[in-house]
N, C-alpha and C positions, 0 to 999 in steps of 0.2 A: 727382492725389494731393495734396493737403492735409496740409501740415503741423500734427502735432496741439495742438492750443493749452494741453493740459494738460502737457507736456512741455518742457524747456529744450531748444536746440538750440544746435550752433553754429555748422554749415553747410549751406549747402544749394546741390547741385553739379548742373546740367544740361549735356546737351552733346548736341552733333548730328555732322553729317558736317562743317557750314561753319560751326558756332561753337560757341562754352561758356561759359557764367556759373558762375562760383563766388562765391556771396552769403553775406558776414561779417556781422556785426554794426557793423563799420567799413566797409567796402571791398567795393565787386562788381571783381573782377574778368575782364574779357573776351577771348575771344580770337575772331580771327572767320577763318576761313582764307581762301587765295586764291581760292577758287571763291563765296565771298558775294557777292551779288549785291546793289546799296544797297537796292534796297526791305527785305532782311535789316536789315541794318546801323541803317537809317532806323527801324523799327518796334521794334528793341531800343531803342537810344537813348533814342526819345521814348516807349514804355514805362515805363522807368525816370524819366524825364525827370515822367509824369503821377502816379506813385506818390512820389515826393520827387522835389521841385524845387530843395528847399536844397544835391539831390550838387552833385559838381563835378568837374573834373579836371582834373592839373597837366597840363599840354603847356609841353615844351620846343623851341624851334624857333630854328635857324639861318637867319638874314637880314640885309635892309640894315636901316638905320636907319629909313629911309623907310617900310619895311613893317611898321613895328612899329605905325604908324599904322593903319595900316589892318587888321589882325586888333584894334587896339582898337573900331574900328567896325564891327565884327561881332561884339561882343558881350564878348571877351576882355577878363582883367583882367589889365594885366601887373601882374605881383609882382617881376619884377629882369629884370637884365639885365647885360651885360659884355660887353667889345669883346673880339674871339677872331680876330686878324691883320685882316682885311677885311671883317670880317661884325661879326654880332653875336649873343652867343646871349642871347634872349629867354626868361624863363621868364612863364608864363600859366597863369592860374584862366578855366577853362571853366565859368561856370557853369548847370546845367541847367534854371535860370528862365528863361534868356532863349532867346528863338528862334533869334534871327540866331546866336547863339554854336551850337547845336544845328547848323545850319543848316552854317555851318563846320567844326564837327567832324566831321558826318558824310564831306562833303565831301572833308575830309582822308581820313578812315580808307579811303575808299572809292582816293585814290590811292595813299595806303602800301599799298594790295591788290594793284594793279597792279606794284608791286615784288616782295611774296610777302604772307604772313600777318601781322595786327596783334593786339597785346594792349595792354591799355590799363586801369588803374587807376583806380576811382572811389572818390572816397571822399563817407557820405552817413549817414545816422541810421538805420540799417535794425536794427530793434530785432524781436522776435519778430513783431511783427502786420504788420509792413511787409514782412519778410522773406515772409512765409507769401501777404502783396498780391501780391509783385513774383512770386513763384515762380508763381501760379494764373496773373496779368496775363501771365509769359512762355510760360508751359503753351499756351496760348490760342492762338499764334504756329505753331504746332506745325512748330518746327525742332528742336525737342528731341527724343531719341531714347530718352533716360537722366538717370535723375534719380537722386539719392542723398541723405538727409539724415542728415546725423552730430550726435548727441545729446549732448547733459554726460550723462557719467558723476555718479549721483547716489550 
């Protein structure tokens, strides 16, 4: 289903048994549940990842000092950070040009799964023609069950 290109929209909502994209004009938001399996996980991502590369997404993460290094050499950009009793919380821009950062975040999401369900905030230029790319690009993946698109009221 093709979103119509004569029409303003403002969302557009897919979703499955083991995930959902809700795609704004700012923000896709994802959720992916505990039964995703990473080739799921892995194929959304870098999906989005080949339709806009400038997304990004914040990730906040509890660690040493030590490991702040090294999620920066995997791609991560820290933005701050703050010492929190013996740790430290790290904030980070994931951005979806680079690999290794990809590479990582699936990674992650894939162990925050083993816990229970993850959601996750992107934020990226998805303006009507990109929105209508990413929706066909994820159509494709056929995890989707349900698709919905909410119009401006003109």
């Amino acid at each position: 289903m093709d979103v119509s290109p004569r029409q303003d929209f403002l969302s557009v909502e897919m979703s499955g048994a083991t995930a959902s994209a809700l795609l704004n004009q700012g923000t896709i938001n994802l959720w992916f549940g505990r039964n995703a399996e990473k080739s799921l996980v892995s194929k959304i991502i870098l999906t989005i990842s080949n339709v806009d590369s400038t997304a990004e997404h914040e990730r906040e993460v509890i660690c040493s000092f030590e490991e702040i290094s090294g999620f920066e050499s995997c791609g991560y950009i820290l933005t701050s950070y703050a010492r929190r009793n013996d740790k430290y919380r790290a904030v980070f821009l994931v951005p979806f040009s680079d690999p290794r950062a990809l590479d990582k975040l699936i990674g992650t999401i894939c162990h925050d799964l083993e816990l229970g369900e993850a959601r996750m905030t992107i934020s990226w230029k998805g303006g009507r023609t990109r929105m209508n790319m990413l929706h066909q690009e994820l159509s494709k993946l056929n995890c989707f069950s349900f698709s919905n698109i909410t119009y401006k009221d003109v």
